[in-house]
C-alpha positions as CSV (number, residue, x, y, z in Angstrom):
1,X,45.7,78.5,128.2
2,X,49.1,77.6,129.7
3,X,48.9,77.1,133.8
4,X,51.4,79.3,135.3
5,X,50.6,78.4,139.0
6,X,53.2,77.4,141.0
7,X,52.6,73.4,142.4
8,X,51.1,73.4,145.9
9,X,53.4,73.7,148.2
10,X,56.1,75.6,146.3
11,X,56.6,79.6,145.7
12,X,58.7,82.1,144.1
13,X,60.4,84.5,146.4
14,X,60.7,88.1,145.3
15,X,63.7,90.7,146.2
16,X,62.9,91.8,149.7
17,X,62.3,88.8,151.3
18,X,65.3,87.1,149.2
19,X,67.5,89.9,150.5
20,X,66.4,88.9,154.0
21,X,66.9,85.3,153.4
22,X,70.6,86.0,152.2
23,X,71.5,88.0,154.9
24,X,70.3,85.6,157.9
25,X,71.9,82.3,156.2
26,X,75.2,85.0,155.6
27,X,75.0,85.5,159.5
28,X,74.3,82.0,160.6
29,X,76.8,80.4,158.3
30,X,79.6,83.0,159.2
31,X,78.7,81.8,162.9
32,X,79.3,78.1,161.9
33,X,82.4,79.3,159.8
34,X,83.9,80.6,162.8
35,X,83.6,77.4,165.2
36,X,85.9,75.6,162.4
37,X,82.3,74.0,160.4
38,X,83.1,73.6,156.6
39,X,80.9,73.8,154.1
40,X,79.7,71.2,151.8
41,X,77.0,70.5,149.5
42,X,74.7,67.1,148.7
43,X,72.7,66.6,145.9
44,X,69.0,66.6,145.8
45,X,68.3,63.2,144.4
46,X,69.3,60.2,146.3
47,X,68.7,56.3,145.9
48,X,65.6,55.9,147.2
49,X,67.7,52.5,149.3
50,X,69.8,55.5,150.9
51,X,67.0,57.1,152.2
52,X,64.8,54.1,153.2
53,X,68.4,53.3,155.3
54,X,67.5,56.3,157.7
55,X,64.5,54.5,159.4
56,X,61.4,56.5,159.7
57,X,60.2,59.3,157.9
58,X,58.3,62.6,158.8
59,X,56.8,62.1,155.4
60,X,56.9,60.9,152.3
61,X,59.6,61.8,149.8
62,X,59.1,62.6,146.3
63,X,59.9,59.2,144.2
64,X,60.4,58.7,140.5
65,X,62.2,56.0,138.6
66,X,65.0,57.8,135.9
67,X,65.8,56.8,133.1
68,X,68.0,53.6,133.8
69,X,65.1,52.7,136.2
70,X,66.5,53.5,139.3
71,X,63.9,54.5,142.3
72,X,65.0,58.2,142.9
73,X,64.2,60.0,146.2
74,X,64.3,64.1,146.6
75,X,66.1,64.9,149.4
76,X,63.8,64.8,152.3
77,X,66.9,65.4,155.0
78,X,70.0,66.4,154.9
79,X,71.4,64.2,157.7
80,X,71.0,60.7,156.2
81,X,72.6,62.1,153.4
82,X,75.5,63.5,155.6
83,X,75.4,59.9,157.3
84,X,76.2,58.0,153.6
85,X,78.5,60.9,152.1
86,X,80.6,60.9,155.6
87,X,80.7,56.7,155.4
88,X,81.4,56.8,152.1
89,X,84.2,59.9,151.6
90,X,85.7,60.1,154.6
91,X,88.5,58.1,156.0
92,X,89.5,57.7,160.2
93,X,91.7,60.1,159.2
94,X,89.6,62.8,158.0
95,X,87.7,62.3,161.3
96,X,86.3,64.3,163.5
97,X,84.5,65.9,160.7
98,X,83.0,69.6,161.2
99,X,80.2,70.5,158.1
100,X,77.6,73.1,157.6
101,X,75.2,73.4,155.2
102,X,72.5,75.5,153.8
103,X,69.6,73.3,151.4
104,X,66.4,73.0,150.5
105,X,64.6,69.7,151.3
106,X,61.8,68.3,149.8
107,X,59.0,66.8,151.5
108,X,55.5,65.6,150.1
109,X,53.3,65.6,153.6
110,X,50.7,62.6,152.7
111,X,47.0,64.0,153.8
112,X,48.7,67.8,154.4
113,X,46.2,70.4,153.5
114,X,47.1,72.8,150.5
115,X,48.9,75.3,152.8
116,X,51.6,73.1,153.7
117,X,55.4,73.9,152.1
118,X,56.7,70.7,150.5
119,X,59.9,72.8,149.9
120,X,62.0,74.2,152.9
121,X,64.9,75.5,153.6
122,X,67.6,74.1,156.1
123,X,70.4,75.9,157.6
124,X,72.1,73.4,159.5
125,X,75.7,71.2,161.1
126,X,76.4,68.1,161.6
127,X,79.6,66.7,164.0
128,X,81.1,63.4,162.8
129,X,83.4,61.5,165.0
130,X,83.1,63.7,168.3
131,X,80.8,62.5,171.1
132,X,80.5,63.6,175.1
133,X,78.4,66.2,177.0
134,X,80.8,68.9,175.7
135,X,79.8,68.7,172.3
136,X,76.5,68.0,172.9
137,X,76.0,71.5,174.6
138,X,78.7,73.2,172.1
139,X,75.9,72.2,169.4
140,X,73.4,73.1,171.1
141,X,74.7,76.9,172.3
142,X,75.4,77.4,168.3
143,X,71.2,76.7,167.4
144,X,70.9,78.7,169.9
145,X,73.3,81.9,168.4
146,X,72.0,80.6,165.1
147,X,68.2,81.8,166.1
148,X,69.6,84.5,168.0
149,X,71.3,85.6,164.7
150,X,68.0,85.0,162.7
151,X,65.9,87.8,164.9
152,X,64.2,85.2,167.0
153,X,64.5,86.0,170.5
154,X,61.6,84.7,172.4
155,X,61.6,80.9,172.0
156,X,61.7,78.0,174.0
157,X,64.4,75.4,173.5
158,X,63.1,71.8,174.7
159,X,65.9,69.2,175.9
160,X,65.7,65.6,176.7
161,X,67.4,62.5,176.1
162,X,65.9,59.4,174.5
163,X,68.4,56.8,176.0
164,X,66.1,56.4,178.5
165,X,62.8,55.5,176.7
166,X,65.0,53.0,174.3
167,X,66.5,51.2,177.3
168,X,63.1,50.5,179.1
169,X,61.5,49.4,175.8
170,X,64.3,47.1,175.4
171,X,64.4,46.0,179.1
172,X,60.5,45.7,179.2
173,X,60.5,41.9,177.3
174,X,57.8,43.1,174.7
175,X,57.4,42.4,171.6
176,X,59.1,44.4,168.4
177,X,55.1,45.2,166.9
178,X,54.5,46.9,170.8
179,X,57.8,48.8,170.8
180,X,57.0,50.1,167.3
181,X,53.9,51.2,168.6
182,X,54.7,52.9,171.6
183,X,57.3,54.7,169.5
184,X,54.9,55.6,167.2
185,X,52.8,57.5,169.2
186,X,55.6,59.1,171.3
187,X,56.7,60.3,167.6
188,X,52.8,61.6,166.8
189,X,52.7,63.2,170.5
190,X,49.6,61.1,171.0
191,X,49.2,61.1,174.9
192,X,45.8,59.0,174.2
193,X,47.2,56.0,172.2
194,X,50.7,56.0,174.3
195,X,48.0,55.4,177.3
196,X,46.3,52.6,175.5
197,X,49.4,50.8,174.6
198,X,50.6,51.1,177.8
199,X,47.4,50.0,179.8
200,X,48.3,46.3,179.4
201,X,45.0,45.1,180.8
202,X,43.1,46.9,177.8
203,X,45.5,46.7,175.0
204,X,44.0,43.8,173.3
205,X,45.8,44.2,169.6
206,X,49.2,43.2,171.4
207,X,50.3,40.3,173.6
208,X,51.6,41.8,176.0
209,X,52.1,39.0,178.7
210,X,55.4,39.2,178.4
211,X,56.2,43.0,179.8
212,X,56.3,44.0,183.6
213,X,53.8,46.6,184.2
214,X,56.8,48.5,185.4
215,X,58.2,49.1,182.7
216,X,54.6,50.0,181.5
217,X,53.9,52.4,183.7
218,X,57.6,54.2,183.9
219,X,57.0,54.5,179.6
220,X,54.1,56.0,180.2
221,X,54.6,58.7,183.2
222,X,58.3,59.6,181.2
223,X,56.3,61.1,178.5
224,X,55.1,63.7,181.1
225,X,58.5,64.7,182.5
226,X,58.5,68.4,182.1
227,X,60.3,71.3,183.6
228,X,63.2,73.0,184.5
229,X,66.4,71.4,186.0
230,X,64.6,69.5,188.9
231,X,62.4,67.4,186.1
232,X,66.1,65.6,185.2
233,X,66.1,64.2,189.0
234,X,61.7,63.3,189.1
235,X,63.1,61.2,185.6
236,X,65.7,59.5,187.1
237,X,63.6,58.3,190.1
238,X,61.3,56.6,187.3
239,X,63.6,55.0,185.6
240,X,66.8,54.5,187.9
241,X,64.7,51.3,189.8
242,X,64.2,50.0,186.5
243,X,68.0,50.2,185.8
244,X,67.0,52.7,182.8
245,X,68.9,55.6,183.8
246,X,71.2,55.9,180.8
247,X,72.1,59.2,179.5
248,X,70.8,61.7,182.1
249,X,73.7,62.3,183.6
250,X,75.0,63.5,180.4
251,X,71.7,65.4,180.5
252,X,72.8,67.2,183.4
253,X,76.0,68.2,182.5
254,X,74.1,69.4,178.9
255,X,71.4,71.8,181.1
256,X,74.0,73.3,183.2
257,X,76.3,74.0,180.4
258,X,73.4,75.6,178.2
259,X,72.4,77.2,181.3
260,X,75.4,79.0,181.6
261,X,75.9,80.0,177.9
262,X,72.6,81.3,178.2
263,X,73.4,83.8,181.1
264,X,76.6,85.0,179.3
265,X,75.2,85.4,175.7
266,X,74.1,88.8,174.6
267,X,70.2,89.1,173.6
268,X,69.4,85.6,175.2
269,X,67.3,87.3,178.0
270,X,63.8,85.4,176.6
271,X,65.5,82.0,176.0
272,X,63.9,79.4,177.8
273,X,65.6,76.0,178.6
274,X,62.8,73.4,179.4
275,X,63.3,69.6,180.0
276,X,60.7,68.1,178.0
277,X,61.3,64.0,177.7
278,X,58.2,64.0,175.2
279,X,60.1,65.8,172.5
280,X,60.7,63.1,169.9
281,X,61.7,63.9,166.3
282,X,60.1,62.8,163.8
283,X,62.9,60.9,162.6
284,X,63.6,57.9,165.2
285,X,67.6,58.1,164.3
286,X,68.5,59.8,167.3
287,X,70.1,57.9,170.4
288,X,71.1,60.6,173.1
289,X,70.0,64.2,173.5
290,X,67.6,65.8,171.8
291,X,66.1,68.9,171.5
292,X,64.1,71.4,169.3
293,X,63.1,75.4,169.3
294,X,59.2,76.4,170.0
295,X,58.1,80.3,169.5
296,X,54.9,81.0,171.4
297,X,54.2,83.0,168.4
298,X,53.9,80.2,166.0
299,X,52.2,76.9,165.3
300,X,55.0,74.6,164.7
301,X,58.8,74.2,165.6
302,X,61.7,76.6,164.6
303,X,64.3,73.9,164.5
304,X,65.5,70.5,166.0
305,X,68.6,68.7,166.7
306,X,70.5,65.7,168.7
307,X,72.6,62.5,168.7
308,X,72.4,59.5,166.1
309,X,75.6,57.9,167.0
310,X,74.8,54.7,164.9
311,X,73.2,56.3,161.9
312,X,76.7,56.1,160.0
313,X,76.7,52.2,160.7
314,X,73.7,51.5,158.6
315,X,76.0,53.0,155.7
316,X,78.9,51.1,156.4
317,X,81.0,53.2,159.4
318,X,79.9,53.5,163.2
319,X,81.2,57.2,164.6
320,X,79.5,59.2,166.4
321,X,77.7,62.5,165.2
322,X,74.8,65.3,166.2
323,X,74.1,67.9,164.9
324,X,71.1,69.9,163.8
325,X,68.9,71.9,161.2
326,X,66.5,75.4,161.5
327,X,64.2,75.8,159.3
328,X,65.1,79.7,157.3
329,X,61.5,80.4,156.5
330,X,60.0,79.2,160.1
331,X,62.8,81.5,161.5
332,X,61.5,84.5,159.3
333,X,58.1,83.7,160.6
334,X,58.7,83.9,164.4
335,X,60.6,86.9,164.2
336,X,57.6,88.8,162.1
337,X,55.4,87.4,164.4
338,X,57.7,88.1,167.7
339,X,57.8,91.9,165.9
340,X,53.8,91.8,165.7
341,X,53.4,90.9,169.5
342,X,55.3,93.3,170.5
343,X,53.4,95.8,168.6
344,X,50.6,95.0,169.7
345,X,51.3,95.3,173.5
346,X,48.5,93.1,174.5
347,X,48.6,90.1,176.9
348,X,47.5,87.7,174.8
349,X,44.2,85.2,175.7
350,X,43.9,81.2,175.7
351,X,42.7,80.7,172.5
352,X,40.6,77.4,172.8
353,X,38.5,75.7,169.8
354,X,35.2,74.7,170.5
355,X,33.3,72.5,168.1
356,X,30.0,73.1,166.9
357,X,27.2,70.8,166.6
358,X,27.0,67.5,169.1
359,X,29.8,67.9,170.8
360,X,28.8,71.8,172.1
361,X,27.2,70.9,174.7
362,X,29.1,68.3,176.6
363,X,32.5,70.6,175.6
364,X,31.3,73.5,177.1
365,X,29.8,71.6,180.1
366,X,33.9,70.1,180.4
367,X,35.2,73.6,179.8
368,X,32.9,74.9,182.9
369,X,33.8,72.1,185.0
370,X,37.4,73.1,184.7
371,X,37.0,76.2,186.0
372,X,36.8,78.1,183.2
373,X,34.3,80.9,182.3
374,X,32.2,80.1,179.4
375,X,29.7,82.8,179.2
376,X,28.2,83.2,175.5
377,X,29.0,79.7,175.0
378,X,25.6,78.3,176.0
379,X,23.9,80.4,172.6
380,X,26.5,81.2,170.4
381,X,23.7,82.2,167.4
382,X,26.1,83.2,164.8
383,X,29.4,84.1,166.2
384,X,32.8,82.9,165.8
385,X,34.7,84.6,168.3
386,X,33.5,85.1,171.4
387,X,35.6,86.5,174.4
388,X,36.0,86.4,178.1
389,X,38.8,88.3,180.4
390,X,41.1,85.9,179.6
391,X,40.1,83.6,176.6
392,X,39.5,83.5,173.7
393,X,36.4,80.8,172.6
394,X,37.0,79.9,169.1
395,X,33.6,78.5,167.3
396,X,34.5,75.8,164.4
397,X,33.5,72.9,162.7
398,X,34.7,70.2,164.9
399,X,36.2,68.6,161.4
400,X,38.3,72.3,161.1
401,X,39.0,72.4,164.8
402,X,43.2,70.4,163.9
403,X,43.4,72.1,161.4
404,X,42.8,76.0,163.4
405,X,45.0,74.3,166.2
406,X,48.2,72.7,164.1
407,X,48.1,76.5,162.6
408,X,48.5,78.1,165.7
409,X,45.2,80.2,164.9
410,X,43.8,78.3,168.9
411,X,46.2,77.0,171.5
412,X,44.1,74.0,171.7
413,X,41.0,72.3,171.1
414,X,38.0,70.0,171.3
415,X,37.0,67.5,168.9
416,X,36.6,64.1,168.1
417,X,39.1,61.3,167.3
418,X,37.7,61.0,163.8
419,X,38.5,64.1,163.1
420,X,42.1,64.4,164.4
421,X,42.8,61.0,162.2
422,X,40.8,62.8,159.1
423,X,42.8,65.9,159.2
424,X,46.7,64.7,159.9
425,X,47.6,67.6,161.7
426,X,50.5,67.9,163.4
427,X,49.0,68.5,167.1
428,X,49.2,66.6,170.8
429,X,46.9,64.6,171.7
430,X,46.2,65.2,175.2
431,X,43.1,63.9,177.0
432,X,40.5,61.3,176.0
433,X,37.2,63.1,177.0
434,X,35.4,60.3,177.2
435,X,31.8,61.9,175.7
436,X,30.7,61.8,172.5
437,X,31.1,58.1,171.8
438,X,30.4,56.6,168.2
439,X,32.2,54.2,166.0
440,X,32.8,54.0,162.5
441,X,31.8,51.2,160.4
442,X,31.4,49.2,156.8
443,X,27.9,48.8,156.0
444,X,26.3,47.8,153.7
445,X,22.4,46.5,152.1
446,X,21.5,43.6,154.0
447,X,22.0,40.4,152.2
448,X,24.5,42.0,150.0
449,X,27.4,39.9,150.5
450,X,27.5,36.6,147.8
451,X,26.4,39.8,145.1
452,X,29.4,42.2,146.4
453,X,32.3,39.4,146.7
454,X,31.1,38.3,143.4
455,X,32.1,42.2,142.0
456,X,35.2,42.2,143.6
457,X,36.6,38.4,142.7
458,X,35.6,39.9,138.8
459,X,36.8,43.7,139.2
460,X,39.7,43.2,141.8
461,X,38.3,46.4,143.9
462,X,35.2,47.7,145.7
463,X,34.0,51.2,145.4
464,X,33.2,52.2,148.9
465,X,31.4,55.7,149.5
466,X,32.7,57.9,152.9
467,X,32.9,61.6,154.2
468,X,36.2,59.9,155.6
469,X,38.8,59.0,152.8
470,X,42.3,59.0,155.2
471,X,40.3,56.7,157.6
472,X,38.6,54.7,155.1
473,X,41.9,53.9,153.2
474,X,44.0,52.9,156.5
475,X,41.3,50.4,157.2
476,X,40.6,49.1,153.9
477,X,45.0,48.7,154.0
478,X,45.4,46.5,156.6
479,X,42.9,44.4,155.9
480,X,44.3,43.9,152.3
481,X,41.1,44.7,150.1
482,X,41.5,47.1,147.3
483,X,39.1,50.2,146.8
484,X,38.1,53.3,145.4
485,X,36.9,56.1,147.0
486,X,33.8,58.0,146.7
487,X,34.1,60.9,148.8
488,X,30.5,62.6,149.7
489,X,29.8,65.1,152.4
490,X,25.9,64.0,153.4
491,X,23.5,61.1,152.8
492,X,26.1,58.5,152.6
493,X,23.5,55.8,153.0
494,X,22.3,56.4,149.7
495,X,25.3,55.6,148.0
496,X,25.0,52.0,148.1
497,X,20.8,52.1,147.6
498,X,21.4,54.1,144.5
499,X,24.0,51.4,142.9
500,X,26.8,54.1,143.7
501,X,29.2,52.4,146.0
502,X,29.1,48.8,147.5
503,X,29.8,49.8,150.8
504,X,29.7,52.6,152.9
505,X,32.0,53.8,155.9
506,X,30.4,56.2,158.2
507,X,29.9,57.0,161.9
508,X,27.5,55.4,163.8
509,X,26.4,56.1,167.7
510,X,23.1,53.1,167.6
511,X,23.0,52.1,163.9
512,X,19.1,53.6,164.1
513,X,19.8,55.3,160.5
514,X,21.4,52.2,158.9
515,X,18.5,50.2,160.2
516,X,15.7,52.4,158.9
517,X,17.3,52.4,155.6
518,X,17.5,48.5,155.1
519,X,21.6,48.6,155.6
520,X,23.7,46.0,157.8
521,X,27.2,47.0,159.5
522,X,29.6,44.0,158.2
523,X,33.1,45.6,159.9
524,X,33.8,47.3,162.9
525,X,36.7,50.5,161.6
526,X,37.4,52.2,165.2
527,X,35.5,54.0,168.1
528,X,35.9,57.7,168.0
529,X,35.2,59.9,171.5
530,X,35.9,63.3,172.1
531,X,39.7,64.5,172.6
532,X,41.5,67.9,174.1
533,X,44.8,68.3,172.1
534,X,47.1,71.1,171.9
535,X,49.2,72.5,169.5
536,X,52.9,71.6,170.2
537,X,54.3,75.0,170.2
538,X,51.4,76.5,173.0
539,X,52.2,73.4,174.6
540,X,55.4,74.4,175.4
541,X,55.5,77.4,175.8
542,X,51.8,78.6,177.6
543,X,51.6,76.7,181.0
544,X,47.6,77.5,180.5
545,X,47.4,74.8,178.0
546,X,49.6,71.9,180.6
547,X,47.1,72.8,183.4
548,X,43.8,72.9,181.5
549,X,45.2,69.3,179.9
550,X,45.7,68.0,183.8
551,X,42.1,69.8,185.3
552,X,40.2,67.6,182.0
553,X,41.5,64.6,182.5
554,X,40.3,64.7,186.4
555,X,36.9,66.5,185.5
556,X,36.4,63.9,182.4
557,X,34.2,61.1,183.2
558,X,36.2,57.8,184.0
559,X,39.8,59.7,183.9
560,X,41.8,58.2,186.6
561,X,45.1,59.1,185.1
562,X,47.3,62.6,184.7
563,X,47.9,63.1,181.2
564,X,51.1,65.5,181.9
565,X,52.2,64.1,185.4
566,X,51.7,60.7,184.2
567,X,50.4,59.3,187.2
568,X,47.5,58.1,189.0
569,X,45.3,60.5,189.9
């Protein structure tokens, strides 16, 4: 029988929701049209060199060699390949260089579940050749007509710069592996691991002799900068004694122009303008503003834009350029769901996952110590769902607890670090917890060794047997040793004692169980504890979720720092 499913990922779209598609790119582009943007196309593929040029990737793009064997990407972006055409068309006298498009982009999320799109629309401009504070809020007034235009109305619009946070990391005398790092997690929104890097006393993976605990600390507490106008003025007294003050007056003059196109434009009533200096894109090619669009009604971003003004160098022209893209079907969704809301009239609850199983206890016990009313919680029997005046206590799996958060279906959550490294989700990692401690390890029978090294020097892989294939393969990459995966969901030990699997990687809180079944740990993988995280749209946009995240970290045993003020506490 032939297979007529779609692939995952992809979808036919029918005549209604077409017809709605075509009329809000017909009203965004005739926006762009009539601020003198042209129109212009790119193709999908690209040289897989061209798009490696761009620096790093949300995810991976699709690859495939054709038929003179050249590596072939699918567009992933439209910008990089704005960047190469512009550096490679366009003369100084074509510049300054006004271009709108609207693509599809192709994106193959590695360890997304089945839900995610791998195909997505972008409606989009990019400015070549024009740079200053005036253009930056220019672009930034049309993304916000252009969601206007879509139907979205109530959305949040986060601004920042990144000049700052590149200046200190440069300043700060570390290392390039420590920079990459502390990028890394500002890019994953990973509160936890930017606290790590930055605690230079405990980061033991780096050597970080070399950087002032200044700069330390002023990376660190940046990432918590959040608020209206005033949060421009608590970042420059961070950074300004460091000499790290680049690009917020430029900031400035951005907020009060957007500001004041916000009063005068028609239907922008629910626009909110917040300064937000942890919103990083996931591509690291930006250099000066930034800033991206969050409904409270959804799970994940609308849109994002800013300044790369040296992206065109790394194809052979330095100009300067922003611009930015919305995603069509993410705009769809927030005005269905903006429609829904107001429907349904009803203030709507904190919506909060709470794991089952060993962390319920010491969750709920966090929860309560917060302030928070928790009744039900302590015998939940069979429910899923179970309600207070004001939230909403959502009962999962603490393995599905990222995955009900990234979707928006809970404002946040509580589960452990294994999970949220499992799962891939796009969320913020907020507090470390600090309960639930266990670590995950390689074990494998005792005395094993001289037999297993003998199977892998003749087979040239192990077969190793986990309920954790994403952590498993991480480790099992950096330390260079090839396996294959045997993914079971229960009695893991028995994998090796049954000639299944060499090794084994599992969680472990004493080792008891390895011990009674005659198995030895032989690598140490990571230490997991329980973590609060947040989805990054509630984040933004429900003040709830930033002052639960600040009452944890103080109720949490050992906490001594404010994950959103970013100071001692």
């Amino acid at each position: 029988m032939i297979n007529l499913i779609t692939p995952s990922g992809f979808r036919d779209v029918l005549g209604e929701e077409a017809q709605e598609r075509e009329r809000i790119t017909r009203l965004v582009q005739d926006l762009f049209a009539e601020s003198g943007f042209l129109p212009i196309e790119t193709p999908t593929l690209e040289v897989m060199d061209v798009v490696r040029q761009s620096g790093r990737l949300p995810s991976s793009p699709f690859r495939f060699f054709d038929s003179r064997g050249d590596l072939l990407a699918m567009r992933p972006d439209v910008t990089l390949q704005v960047a190469r055409m512009c550096a490679v068309r366009l003369t100084g006298s074509d510049l300054p260089a006004r271009l709108r498009y609207t693509q599809r982009v192709f994106r193959d999320v590695e360890g997304a579940v089945e839900a995610s799109a791998r195909e997505i629309t972008q409606i989009g401009i990019e400015c070549i050749g024009e740079a200053g504070s005036g253009v930056d809020a220019q672009i930034i007034g049309l993304f916000v007509n252009a969601l206007l235009a879509s139907g979205v109305r109530d959305v949040c619009i986060a601004l920042a710069t990144v000049s700052p946070l590149r200046e200190l990391l440069e300043r700060s005398g570390a290392a390039q592996s420590w920079k990459e790092a502390v990028l890394a997690a500002y890019h994953d929104s990973d509160y936890v691991e930017l606290d790590r890097l930055t605690d230079l006393g405990a980061c033991d993976e780096f050597d970080t002799s070399s950087i002032a605990p200044a700069y330390a600390d002023v990376i660190r507490a940046l990432s918590r900068v959040r608020g209206g106008r005033e949060a421009i003025a608590q970042a420059r007294e961070l950074v300004q004694p460091l000499g790290c003050a680049e690009g917020l007056d430029a900031l400035d003059a951005v907020f009060d122009s957007v500001s004041q196109g916000l009063a005068g434009t028609e239907g922008a009533a629910e626009v909110r303008l917040l300064v937000d200096f942890s919103v990083m894109s996931s591509f690291d090619y930006y250099t000066g503003i930034v800033f991206e669009a969050f409904s409270p009604h959804l799970g994940a971003s609308i849109g994002a834009g800013g300044r790369y003004d040296h992206m065109l160098a790394a194809y052979g022209k330095d100009a300067p350029a922003a611009g930015f893209a919305l995603c069509l079907e993410q705009a769809m969704a927030a005005k269905t769901a903006e429609e829904a809301a107001e429907e349904a009239c009803d203030a709507r609850r904190l919506r909060i996952a709470v794991p089952k199983g060993a962390l319920h206890e010491q969750a709920v016990a966090c929860l309560e110590e917060a302030g928070l009313d928790v009744s039900g919680l302590d015998d939940i029997g069979r429910q899923l769902v179970i309600s207070t005046e004001d939230v909403d206590y959502i009962i999962v799996r603490p393995s599905d607890a990222p995955a009900f958060v990234a979707y928006g279906a809970a404002d946040c959550g509580i589960c452990g670090r294994d999970s949220l490294l499992e799962s891939h989700s796009q969320v913020v990692e907020l507090v470390d917890l600090a309960f639930g401690g266990c670590r995950f390890v390689v074990a494998q029978p005792s005395g094993a060794t001289p037999a297993i090294e003998e199977r892998y020097r003749k087979l040239g892989s192990m077969r190793i047997a986990t309920k954790y294939p994403h952590i498993t393969l991480a480790h099992f990459a950096k330390t260079g040793v090839q396996v294959d995966i045997v993914q079971l969901h229960g009695n893991i030990e028995l994998a090796p004692l049954t000639g299944m699997a060499d090794r084994i990687v599992d969680i472990t809180a004493t080792g008891t169980t390895l011990r009674e079944n005659d198995l030895e740990i032989v690598e140490d993988v990571l230490g997991s504890t329980a973590r609060f995280f947040a989805n990054p749209c509630s984040l933004r946009t429900n003040d709830r979720v930033v002052e639960l995240a600040r009452i944890l970290a103080r109720v949490s045993e050992g906490a001594s720092f404010d994950p959103i003020a970013g100071k001692a506490m």
